[in-house]
C-alpha beads as a LAMMPS data file, in Angstrom:
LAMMPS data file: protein, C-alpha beads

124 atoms
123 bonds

1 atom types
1 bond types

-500.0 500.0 xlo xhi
-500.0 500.0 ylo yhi
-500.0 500.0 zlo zhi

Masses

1 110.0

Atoms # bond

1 1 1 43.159 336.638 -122.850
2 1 1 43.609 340.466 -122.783
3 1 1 45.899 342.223 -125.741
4 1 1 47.539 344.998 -125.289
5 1 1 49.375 346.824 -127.764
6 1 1 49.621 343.652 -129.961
7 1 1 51.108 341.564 -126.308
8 1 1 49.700 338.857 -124.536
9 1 1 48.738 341.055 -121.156
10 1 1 46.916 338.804 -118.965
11 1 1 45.273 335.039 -119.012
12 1 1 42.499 334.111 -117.115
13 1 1 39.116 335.135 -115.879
14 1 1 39.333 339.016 -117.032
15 1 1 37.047 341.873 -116.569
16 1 1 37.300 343.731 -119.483
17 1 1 36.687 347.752 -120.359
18 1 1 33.798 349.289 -121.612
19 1 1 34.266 349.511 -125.388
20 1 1 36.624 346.461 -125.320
21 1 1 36.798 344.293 -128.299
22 1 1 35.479 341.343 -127.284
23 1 1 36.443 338.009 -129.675
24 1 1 35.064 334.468 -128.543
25 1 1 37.875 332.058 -129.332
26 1 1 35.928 329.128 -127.977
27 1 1 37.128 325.938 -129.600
28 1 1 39.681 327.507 -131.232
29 1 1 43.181 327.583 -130.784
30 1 1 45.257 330.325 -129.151
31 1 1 49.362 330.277 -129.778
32 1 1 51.850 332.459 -129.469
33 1 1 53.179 330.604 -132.970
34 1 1 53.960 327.877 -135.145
35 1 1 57.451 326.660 -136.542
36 1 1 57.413 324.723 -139.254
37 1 1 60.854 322.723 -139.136
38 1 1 61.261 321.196 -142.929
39 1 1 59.459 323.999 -145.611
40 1 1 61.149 324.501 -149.448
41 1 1 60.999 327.914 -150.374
42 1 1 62.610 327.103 -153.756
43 1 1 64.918 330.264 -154.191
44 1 1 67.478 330.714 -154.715
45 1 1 67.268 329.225 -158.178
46 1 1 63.007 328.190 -158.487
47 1 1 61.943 331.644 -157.821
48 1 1 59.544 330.645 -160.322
49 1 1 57.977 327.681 -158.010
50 1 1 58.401 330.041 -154.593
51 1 1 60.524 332.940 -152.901
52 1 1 61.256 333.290 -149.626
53 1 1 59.176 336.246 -149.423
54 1 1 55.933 334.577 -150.993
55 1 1 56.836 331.255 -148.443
56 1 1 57.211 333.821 -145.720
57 1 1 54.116 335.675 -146.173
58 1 1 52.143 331.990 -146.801
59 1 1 53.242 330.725 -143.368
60 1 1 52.567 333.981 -141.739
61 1 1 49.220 333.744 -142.887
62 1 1 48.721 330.621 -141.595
63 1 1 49.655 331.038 -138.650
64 1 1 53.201 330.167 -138.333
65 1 1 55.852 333.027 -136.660
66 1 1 58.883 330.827 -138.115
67 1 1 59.777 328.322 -141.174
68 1 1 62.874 326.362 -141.605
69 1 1 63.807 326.026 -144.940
70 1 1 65.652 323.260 -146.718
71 1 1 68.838 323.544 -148.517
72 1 1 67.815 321.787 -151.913
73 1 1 67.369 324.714 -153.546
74 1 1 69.580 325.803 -156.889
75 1 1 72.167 326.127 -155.960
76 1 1 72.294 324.319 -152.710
77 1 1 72.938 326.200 -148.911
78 1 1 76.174 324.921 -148.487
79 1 1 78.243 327.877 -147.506
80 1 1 78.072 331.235 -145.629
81 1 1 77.319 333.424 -149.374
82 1 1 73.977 331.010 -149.515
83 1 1 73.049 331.526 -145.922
84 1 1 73.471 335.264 -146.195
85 1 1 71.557 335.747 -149.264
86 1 1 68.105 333.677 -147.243
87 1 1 68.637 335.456 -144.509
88 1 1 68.533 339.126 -146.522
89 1 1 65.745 338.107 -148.254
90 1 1 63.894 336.606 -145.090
91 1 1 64.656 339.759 -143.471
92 1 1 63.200 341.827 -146.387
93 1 1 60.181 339.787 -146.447
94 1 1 59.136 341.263 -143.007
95 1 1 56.809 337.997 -142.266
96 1 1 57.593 334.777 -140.290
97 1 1 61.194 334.316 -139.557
98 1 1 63.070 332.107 -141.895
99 1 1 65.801 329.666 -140.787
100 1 1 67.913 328.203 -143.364
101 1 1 69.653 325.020 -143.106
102 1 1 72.478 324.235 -144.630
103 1 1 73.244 321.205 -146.408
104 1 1 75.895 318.367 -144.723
105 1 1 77.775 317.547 -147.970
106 1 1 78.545 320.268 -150.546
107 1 1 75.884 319.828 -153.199
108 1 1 74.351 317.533 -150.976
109 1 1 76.134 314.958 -153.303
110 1 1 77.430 313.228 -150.242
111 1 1 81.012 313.075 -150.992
112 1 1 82.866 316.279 -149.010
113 1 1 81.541 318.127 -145.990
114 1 1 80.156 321.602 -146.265
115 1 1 81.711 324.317 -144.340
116 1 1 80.701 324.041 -141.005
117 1 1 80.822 326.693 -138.743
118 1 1 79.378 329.935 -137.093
119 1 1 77.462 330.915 -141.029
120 1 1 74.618 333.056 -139.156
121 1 1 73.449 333.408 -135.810
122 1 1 69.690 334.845 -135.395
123 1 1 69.517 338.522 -133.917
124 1 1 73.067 339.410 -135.192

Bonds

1 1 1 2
2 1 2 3
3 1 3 4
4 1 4 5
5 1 5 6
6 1 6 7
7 1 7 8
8 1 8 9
9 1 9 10
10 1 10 11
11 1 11 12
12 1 12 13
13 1 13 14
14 1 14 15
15 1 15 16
16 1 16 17
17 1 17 18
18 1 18 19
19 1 19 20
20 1 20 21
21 1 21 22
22 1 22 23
23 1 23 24
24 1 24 25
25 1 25 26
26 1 26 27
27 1 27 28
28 1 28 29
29 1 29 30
30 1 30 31
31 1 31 32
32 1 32 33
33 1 33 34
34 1 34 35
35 1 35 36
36 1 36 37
37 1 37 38
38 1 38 39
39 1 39 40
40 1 40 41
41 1 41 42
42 1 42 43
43 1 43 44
44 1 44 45
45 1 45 46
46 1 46 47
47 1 47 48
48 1 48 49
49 1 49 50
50 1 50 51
51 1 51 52
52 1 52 53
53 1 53 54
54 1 54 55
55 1 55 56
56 1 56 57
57 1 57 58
58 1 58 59
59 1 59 60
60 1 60 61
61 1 61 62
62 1 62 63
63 1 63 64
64 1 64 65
65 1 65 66
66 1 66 67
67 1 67 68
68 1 68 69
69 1 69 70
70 1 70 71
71 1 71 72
72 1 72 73
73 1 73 74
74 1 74 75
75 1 75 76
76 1 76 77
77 1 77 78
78 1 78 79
79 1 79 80
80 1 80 81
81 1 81 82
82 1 82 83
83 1 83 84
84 1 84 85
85 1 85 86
86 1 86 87
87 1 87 88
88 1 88 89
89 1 89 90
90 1 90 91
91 1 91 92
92 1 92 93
93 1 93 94
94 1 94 95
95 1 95 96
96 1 96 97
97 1 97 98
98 1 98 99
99 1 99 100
100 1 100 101
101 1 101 102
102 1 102 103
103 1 103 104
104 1 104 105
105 1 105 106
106 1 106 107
107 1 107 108
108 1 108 109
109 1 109 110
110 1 110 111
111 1 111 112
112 1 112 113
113 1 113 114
114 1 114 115
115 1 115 116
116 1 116 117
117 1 117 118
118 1 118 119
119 1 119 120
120 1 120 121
121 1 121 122
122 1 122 123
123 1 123 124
């Protein structure tokens, strides 16, 4: 695999330049990322368990470009204000993306549906 300028340039059988760094990756795995779909990053509300920022970092370092995060946190996702706090802090962060998901009840006590609706849509 050749890199270039931090992209994915070519695949294959490569003849490489003199002074090239030269890494030998065999056995290992090579990805462009992992998502992992059900993380909790605890804040709002547990900042003293996790933050988005130390999840963020944690599953950047480990190899994963993206993290879902669950809406149990204190208080729960359940409307746009929630949503829009993660997402400033994710952004903040600067490490894997951060999805939030939003809770189907308010709460999640099960009794009235959360807002649904257009809360956040990634790249805007």
């Amino acid at each position: 695999m050749l890199i270039e300028d931090g992209k994915v340039a070519a695949v294959g059988r490569l003849d490489f330049k003199e002074g090239a760094e030269v890494i030998d990756v065999t056995g290992k795995v090579v990805a462009p990322g992992l998502i992992d779909i059900h993380v909790h990053l605890r804040e709002p509300g547990q900042e003293h368990v996790e933050t988005i920022a130390t999840g963020a970092h944690a599953a950047a370092a480990g190899g994963f470009t993206a993290v879902c995060a669950m809406p149990n946190t204190d208080p729960v996702t359940d409307n746009q204000a929630a949503v829009g706090f993660i997402v400033k802090q994710a952004q903040a962060a600067q490490a894997a993306r951060v999805y939030p998901i939003g809770a189907i009840s308010l709460g999640q006590k099960g009794q009235q549906l959360a807002e649904f609706g257009r809360w956040w849509v990634p790249g805007r």
